[in-house]
N, C-alpha and C positions, 0 to 999 in steps of 0.2 A: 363331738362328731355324731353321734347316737342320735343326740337332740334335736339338731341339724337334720341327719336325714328322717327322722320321725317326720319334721315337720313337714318335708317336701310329700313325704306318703300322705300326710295330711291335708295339703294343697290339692295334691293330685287326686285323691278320693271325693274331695269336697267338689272341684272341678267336677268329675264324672257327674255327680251327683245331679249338681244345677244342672248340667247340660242335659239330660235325663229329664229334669222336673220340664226344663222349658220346652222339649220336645212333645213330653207329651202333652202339654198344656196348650202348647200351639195350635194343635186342630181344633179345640173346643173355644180358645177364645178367637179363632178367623172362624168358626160357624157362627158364635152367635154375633160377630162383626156383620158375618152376612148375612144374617136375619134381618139385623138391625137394617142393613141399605135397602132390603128388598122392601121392610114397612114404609121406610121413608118415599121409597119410589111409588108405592103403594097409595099413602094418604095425603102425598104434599100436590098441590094443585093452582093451580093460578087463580087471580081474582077473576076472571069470567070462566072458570071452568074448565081454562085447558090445562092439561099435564104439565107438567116441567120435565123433562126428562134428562137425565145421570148417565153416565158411563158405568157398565154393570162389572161389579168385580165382586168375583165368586171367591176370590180364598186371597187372604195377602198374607207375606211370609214375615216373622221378626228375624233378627240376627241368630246364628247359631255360635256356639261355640263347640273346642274339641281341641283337648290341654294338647302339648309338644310332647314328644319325648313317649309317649304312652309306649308302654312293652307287653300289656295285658294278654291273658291267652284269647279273648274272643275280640273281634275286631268294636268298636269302639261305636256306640249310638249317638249320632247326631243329631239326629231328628225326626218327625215324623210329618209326612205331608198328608193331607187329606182335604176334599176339596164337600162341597154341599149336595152337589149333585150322585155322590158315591152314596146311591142306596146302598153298598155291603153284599151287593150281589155278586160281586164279582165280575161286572161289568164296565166297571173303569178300571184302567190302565194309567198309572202314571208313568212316567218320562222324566229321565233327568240328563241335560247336558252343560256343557262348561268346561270349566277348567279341574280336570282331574276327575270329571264324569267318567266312573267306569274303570278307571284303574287305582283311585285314589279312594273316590266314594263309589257305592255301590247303593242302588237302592231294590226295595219291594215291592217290585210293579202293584204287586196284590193291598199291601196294607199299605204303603208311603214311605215305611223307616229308610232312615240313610244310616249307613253303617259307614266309618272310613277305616281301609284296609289294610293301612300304612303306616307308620310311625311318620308323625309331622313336626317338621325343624322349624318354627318362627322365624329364625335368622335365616332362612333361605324363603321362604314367603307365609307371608302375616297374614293373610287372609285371600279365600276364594271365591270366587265370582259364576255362579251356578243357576240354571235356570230349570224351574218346572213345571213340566203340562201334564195335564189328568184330558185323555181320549179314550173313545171308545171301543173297547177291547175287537171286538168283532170287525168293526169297520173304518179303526185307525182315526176314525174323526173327531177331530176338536171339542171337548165337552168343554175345556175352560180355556181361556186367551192365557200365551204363555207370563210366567214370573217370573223374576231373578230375584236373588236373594243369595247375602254373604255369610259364608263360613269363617271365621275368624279364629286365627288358631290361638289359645291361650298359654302366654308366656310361662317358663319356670328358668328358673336361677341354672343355668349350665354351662354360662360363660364367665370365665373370670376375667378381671378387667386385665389389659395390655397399656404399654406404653410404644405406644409406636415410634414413636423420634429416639429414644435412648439405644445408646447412653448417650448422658448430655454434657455439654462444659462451658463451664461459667468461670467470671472473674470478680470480684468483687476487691475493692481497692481496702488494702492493710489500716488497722487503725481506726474500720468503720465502728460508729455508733452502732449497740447493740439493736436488734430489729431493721437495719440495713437489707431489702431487697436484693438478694442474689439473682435469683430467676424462679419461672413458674412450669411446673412440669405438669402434664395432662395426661390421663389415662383412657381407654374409652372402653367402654360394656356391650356388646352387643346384645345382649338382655334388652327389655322393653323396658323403657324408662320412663313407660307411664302406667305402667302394673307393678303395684307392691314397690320391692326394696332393691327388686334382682339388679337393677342397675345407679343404684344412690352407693357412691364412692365416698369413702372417708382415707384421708391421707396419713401418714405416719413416718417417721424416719427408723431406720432399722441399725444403721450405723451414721457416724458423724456427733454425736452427742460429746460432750456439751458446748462445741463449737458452732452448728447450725443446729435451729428446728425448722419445721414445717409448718403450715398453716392445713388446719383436716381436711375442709370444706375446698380450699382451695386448688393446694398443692405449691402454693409460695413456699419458697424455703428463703429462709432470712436468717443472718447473723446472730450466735445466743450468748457471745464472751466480747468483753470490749476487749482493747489493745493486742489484737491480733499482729503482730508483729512479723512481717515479711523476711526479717531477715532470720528469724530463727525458725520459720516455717511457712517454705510458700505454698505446698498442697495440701489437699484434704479429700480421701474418697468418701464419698455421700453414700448410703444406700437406702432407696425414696421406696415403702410400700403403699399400694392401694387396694383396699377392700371394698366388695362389694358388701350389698345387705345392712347398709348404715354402719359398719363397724362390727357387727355382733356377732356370736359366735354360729358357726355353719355356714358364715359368706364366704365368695372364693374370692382369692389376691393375688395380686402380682408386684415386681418390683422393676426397679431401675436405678442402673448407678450411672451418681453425677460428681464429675471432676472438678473440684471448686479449687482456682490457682488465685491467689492473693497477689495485687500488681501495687505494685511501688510507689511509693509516696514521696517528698522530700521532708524525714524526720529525723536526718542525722546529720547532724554537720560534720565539714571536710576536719578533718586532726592529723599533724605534722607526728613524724615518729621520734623525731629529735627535735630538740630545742635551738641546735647549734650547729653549721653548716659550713666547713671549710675547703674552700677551692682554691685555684693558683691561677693563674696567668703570662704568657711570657709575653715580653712588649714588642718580641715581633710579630704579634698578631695585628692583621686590620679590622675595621670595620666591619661588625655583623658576624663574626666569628664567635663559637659557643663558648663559654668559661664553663659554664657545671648546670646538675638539674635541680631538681628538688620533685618532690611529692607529695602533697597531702591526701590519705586516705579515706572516702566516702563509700561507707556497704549501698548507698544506696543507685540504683539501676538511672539508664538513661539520662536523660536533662535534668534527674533530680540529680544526677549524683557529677554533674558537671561543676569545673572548679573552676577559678579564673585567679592570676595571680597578680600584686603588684609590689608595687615599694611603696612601704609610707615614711619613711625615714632612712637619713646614712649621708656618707661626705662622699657617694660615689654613685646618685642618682641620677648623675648629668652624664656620668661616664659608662655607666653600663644601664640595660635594657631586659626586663623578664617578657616572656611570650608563653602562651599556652601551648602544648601538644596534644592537639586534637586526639592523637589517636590513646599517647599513653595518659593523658593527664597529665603529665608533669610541667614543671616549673621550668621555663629555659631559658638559663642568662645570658645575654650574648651581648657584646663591645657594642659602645654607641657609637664610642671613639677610641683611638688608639690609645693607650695607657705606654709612660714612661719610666721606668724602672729610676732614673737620674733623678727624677722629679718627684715622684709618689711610689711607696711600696708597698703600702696596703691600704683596703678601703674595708669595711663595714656599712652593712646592708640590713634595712627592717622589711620580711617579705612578709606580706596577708596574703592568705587562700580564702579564697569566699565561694559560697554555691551561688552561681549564676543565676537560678528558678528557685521563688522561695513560695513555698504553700503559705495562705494568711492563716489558715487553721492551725498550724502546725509554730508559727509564729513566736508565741512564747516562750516552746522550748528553747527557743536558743540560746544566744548568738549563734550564726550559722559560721562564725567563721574562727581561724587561729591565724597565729603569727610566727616565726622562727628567724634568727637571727644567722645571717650570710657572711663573712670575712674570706676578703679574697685578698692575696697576695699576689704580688704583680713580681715575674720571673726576668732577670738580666739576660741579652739576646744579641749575637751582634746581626740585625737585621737588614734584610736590602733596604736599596729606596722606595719608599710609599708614593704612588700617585693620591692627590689629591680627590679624584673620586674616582669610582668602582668601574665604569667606561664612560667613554665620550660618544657623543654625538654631531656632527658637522655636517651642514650643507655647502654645496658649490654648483654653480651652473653647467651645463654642460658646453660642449666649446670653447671652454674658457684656456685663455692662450697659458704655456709651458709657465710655470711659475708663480701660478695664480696660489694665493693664501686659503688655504681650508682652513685652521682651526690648528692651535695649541695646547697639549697636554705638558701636565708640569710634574714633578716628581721631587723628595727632597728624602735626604740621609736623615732618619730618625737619630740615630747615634749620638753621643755627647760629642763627636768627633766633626761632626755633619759636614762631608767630603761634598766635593761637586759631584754630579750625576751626567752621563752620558746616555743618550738617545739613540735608538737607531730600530727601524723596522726590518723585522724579520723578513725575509725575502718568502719564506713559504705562506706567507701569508699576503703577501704581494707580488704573485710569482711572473705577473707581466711588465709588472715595477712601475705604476701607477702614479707612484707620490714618492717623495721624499721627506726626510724629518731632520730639521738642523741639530747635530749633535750636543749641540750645547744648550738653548734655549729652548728646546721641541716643538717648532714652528713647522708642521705639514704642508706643505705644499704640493699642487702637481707639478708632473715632468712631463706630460701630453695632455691635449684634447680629448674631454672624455666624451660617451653618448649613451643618454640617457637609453634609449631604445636598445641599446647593444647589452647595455650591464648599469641598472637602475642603483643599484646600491654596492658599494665596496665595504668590507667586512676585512678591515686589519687589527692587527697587531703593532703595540711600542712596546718596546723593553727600554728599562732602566737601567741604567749599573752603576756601582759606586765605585769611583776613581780616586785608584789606592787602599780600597777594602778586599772582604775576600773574592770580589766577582763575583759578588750573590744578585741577582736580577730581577727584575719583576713589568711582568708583565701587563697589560693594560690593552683592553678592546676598545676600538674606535670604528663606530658606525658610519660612514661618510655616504650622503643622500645627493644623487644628482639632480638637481632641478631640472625640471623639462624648458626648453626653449621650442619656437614654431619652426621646426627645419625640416618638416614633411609635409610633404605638398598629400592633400584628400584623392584619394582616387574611389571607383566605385565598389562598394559592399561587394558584389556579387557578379562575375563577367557571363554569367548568363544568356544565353540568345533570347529574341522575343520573336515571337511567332505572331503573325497576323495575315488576315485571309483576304486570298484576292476580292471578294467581295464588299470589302472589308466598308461601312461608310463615314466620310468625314465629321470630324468632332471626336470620334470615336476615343476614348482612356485607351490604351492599348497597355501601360505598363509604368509602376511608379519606381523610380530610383533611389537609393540611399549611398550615400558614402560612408567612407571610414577614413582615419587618420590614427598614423603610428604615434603622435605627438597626442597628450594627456589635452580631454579637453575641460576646458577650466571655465568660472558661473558663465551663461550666456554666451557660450559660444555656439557658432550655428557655422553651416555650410548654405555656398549661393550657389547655383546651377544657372547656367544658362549654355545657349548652342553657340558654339566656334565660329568666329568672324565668316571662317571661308566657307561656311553654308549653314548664315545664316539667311540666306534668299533662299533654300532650296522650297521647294511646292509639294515636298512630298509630309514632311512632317513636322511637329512645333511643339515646343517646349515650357511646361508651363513653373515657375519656381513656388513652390508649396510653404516656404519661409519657415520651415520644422526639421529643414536637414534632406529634404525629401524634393522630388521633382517628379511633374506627371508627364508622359510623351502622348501626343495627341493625333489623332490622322488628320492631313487637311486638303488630303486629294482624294477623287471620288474610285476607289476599285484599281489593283495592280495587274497585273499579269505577269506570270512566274514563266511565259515564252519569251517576253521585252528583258524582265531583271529579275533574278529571285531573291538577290540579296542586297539591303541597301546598309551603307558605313552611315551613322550619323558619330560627329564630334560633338561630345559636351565637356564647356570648359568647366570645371569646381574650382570655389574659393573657399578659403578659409578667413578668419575675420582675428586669426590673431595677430599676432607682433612679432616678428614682421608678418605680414599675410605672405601667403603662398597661395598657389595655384595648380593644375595641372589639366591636361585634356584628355579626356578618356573617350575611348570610340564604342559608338554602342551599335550593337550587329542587329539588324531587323531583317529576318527572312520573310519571304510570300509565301500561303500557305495554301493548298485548295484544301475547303470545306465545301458543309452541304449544307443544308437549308437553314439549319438550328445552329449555324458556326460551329460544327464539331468539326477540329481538325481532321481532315484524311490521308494528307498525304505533302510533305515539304522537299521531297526531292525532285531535282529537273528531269523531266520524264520526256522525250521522244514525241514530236505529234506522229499519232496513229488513227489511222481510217478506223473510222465506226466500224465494231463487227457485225452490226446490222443491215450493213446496205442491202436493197431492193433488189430485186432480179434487172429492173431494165437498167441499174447502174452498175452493174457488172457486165453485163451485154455493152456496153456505151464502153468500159474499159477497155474490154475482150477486142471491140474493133479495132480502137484507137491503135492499138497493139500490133494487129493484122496490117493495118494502114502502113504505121511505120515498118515492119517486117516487106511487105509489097517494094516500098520506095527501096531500100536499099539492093535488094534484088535484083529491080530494074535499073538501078546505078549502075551496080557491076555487070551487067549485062549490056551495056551501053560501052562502057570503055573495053568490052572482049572485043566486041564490033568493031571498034576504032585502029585496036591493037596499039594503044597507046599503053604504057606505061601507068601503072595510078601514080606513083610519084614521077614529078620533072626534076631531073638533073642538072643544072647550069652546062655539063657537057657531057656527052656519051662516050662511054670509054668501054668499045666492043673487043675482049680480050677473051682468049681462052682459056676453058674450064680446065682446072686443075686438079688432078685426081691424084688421090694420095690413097695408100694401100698400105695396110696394116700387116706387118711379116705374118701375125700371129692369125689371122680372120684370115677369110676368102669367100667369095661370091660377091653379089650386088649389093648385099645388106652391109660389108663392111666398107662401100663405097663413097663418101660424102664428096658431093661437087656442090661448088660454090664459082665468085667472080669475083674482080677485083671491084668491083661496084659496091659489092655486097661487104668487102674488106674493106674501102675505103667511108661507106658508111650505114653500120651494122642495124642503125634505128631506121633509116628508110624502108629497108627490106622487109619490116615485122610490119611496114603500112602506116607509121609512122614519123613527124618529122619534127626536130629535136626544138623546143619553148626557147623564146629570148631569154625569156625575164625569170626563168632556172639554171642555175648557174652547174654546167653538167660535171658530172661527176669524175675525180680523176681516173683517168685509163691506163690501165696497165700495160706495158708495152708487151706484144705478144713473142710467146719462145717458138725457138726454131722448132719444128717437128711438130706443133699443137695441132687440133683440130678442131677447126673452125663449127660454130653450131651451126646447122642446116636448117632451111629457115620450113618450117612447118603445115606451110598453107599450098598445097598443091598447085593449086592456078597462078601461084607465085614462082614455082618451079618450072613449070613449063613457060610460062613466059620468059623468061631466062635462056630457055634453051632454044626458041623460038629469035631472040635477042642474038645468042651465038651463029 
């Protein structure tokens, strides 16, 4: 540690030192720099005598340096500026600005030196960028064109390296060859890694020995033990150092730890934990039913450590069946076929376990597999009757008349006894009672008309039963499939309205049509469209068939008017092209629309004609008379028949009777007075100025009650003529 920090004191001394020497050396070798240019400007001349003339540079600066980290009691000498023109009189003035002029460095207007004030971090900025002018104290003016010139801070060892990504984790597969690449871990220095050692990393392992090393330069870490073995250890903590300074003592270091898990191989084969494996069986079991398992054991993980099983020898490979189980591994026997206690009571089985995935490397260790011997005995049962397979399946058409044949299921007594069997379908499973099944043969039939559209498929039940055993039963599913026949007629996809505007012009697409059908369509079936016998003359629109199922409607008159019609029925007949074909006519609604210039709909309902609310002053006035006119004429009507004293209505006979007055106990005065005539009674429409239509058929009349009172008719010069009449 001592040695170490000597050395840095030694760096950092030596540092000062140079930086020193080049300072002060600098002014003397830019004077006599600019001696030198000013000779050259001096004696170098052209072949006829003229000058050549240079760009004059009075002082040029070299690099400076000024170590990091400095703590010293006086602030720190950088350099010294000094320019040619500085007789020493104290009449030039240097200048310094940049980056850190002034609070960072600090210079001597008077003699040049630059002092920095600061302690400076490399790792926050490597170097500085400063410019200086030499002017004339007194009158500020430019005695030399300005320079720039960098300050470059020199590095020292203060950072120790980091791993930035850690901790890491790695896998490397069990069983590698020693020197096997695990992964490569990286450290980084923010030290200068192009001064000295401060940032030259060398790698080491701190822990994990003698399972990984490391590579120094690198930082590989690689396998150091062969047959690493996953299943007696699958991790490993790593812990990776790196040092700065090449390794040597006084560098600073750091670490990181890496998780090394070892992944699995296939280098163990499957092994049975017994030799010998006894199961049973009763012979009322069917088909595909489990007898017993088995196991063979593999430590190793995933698809290495997958088993598969089979038979390779036995008197009962035809009769029984192994399977894998995905989930446990095991061995699973299951019946291929029924076993008979009467017939055979035991069998003997030779079962292999084999790994499914085998590594070629790994190869030789084997065989990858074992064998273990099976005996099953087969148990006496008095069992129901067996159907011959597990369900059925049947089709039948649909429509098909009462008693049509679907399909037979058959059933038979295992037993040495083997009784006959009885059939019969559970009703909850047929609960609208679809089919029936002959008791004795099991011949299904219907007992109605099926449809396919109503109920596609029936899902029942047969039961079996043995006659004269214990009434043990069995069950059995039967799928029955209705075939489609063509007994729906296509009508239209969509009853949609179509809109189309009164401006609308011939030719015009207006609307393309599809159908549907309830009935299943089968290769190459299509729908025909065309328009219904009874308009197809009509002039207003036409139908064009698209042969894809599809039909296009066309306009083929010029412009509607939604005052004349706003809605027209067109019929279009659809076909269908099955067996038998059917048909049907579907009416398609085309309303009138008004739009505007760009066929934007605006508006599809029957609206009222209404007078422009713009009219003109003189067709308002032209109204106003018309009005006055008529108003005038009727005036002078009635004032024509006052004259005559005629009656406005004539009566086929005048019936001059006296006015009858009726008085109400409860009223008194004139106001509870109504007088009337028998004119007026005999007919009540005349009197209000009118006389009763042929061709409305008038309304029944109530015959009137004794004591009522009659209405009074309301038009005064109606009333006085009356009494003028008496």
């Amino acid at each position: 540690m001592w040695e170490g920090l000597g050395l840095q004191v030694f760096l950092m001394c030596l540092g000062a030192v140079l930086c020193s020497t080049v300072a002060a050396s600098a002014p003397l070798e830019h004077s006599h720099r600019h001696r030198l240019s000013l000779h050259r400007h001096r004696e170098r001349t052209g072949k006829e005598g003229q000058v050549l003339h240079r760009s004059k540079r009075g002082w040029v600066w070299n690099q400076f340096f000024v170590i990091e980290e400095y703590t010293g009691p006086d602030p720190v000498l950088v350099g010294r500026l000094h320019s040619d023109v500085d007789a020493g009189d104290g009449n030039c003035k240097y200048i310094l600005s940049g980056e850190g002029a002034g609070t960072i460095f600090v210079i001597d207007d008077k003699t040049g030196n630059i002092h920095a004030t600061k302690t400076l971090d490399r790792e926050e900025q490597a170097q500085y960028t400063l410019t200086a002018q030499a002017v004339d104290r007194a009158t500020n003016k430019p005695l030399e064109p300005p320079s720039e010139f960098i300050v470059k801070v020199q590095d020292i060892n203060d950072n120790p390296p980091e791993f930035l990504h850690g901790p890491y984790y790695a896998r490397v597969p069990e069983m590698s060859n020693v020197g096997t690449s695990v992964m490569q871990v990286t450290a980084t220095d923010a030290d200068d890694p192009t001064y000295g050692n401060s940032a030259r990393l060398v790698y080491s392992i701190l822990q994990g020995q003698p399972y990984f090393s490391v590579e120094p330069q690198t930082g590989i870490i690689r396998t150091a033990l062969p047959n690493m073995d996953r299943e007696a250890r699958q991790e490993y903590d790593v812990v990776i150092q790196a040092k700065d300074m090449g390794g040597h003592m006084g560098g600073l270091s750091g670490t990181t730890e890496v998780k090394i898990t070892l992944t699995d191989v296939n280098d163990n084969p499957p092994k049975f934990p017994q030799s010998v494996y006894a199961m049973s069986v009763s012979e009322d079991k069917v088909s595909g039913e489990e007898v017993g398992r088995l196991k063979a054991k593999d430590p190793d993980l995933g698809e290495n450590g997958l088993v598969s099983y089979r038979f390779i020898e036995g008197d009962g490979m035809t009769v029984f069946e192994i399977t894998t189980d995905t989930d446990t591994r095991e061995g699973v026997i299951k019946l291929r076929k029924p076993v008979d206690f009467e017939t055979k009571r035991a069998y003997t089985l030779r079962v292999e376990a084999s790994n499914t995935h085998l590594d070629p490397r790994f190869i030789a260790w084997g065989p990858y597999k074992d064998t273990a011997t099976v005996k099953v005995m087969v148990e006496d049962a008095d069992e129901p009757p067996a159907f011959m397979a597990t369900s059925y399946s049947f089709e039948v058409e649909e429509n098909a008349r009462d008693g049509t044949v679907v399909g037979r299921v058959h059933a038979k007594d295992t037993d040495v006894a083997n009784n006959p069997v009885r059939y019969m379908i559970p009703r909850y499973t047929d609960v609208e009672q679809f089919f029936s099944v002959g008791p004795e043969d099991g011949i299904i039939k219907t007992t109605r008309p099926l449809d396919r559209e109503t109920l596609p498929w029936h899902n029942i039940s047969v039961s079996a039963t043995e006659i004269g055993g214990h009434h043990q039963d069995t069950k059995v599913r039967v799928n029955i499939k209705v075939k489609d026949m063509n007994d729906n007629a296509p009508e239209f996809a969509t009853q949609n309205e179509i809109l189309v505007c009164e401006n609308v012009s011939p030719g015009k697409l207006i609307e393309t049509v599809s159908a549907v059908d309830k009935d299943e369509m089968v290769h190459r079936q299509y729908f025909h469209f065309s328009i219904a016998p009874e308009a197809v003359n009509n002039q207003n629109f036409s139908l064009k068939d698209n042969r894809d199922s599809t039909a296009s409607i066309y306009v083929t008159r010029r412009g509607f008017s939604r005052m004349t019609q706003d809605v027209y029925f067109l019929p279009i007949e659809i076909n269908d092209n099955g067996i038998p074909p059917m048909s049907s006519t579907n009416t398609l609604t085309i309303r009138v629309c008004s739009c505007d210039s760009k066929d934007t709909i605006l508006s599809c309902n029957v609206e009222p004609y209404i007078l422009p609310a713009g009219l003109s002053t003189g067709a308002l006035i032209a109204i106003l008379a018309c009005i006055v006119i008529l108003l005038a004429i009727v005036v002078l009507f009635v004032a024509l028949r006052r004259q005559k004293k005629e009656p406005l209505i004539v009566f086929e006979e005048e019936d001059i009777r006296e006015n009858i007055i009726t008085y109400d106990d409860e009223g008194g005065g004139e106001e509870d007075t109504e007088a009337f005539d028998i004119a007026t009674l005999q007919n009540p429409d005349g009197a209000n100025g009118f006389l009763p239509r042929k061709d409305i058929k008038p309304e029944l009349q109530y015959p009137m009650r004794p004591g009522g009172h009659p209405v009074a008719n309301n038009t005064c010069w109606g009333s006085r003529e009356r009494e003028r009449e008496l």
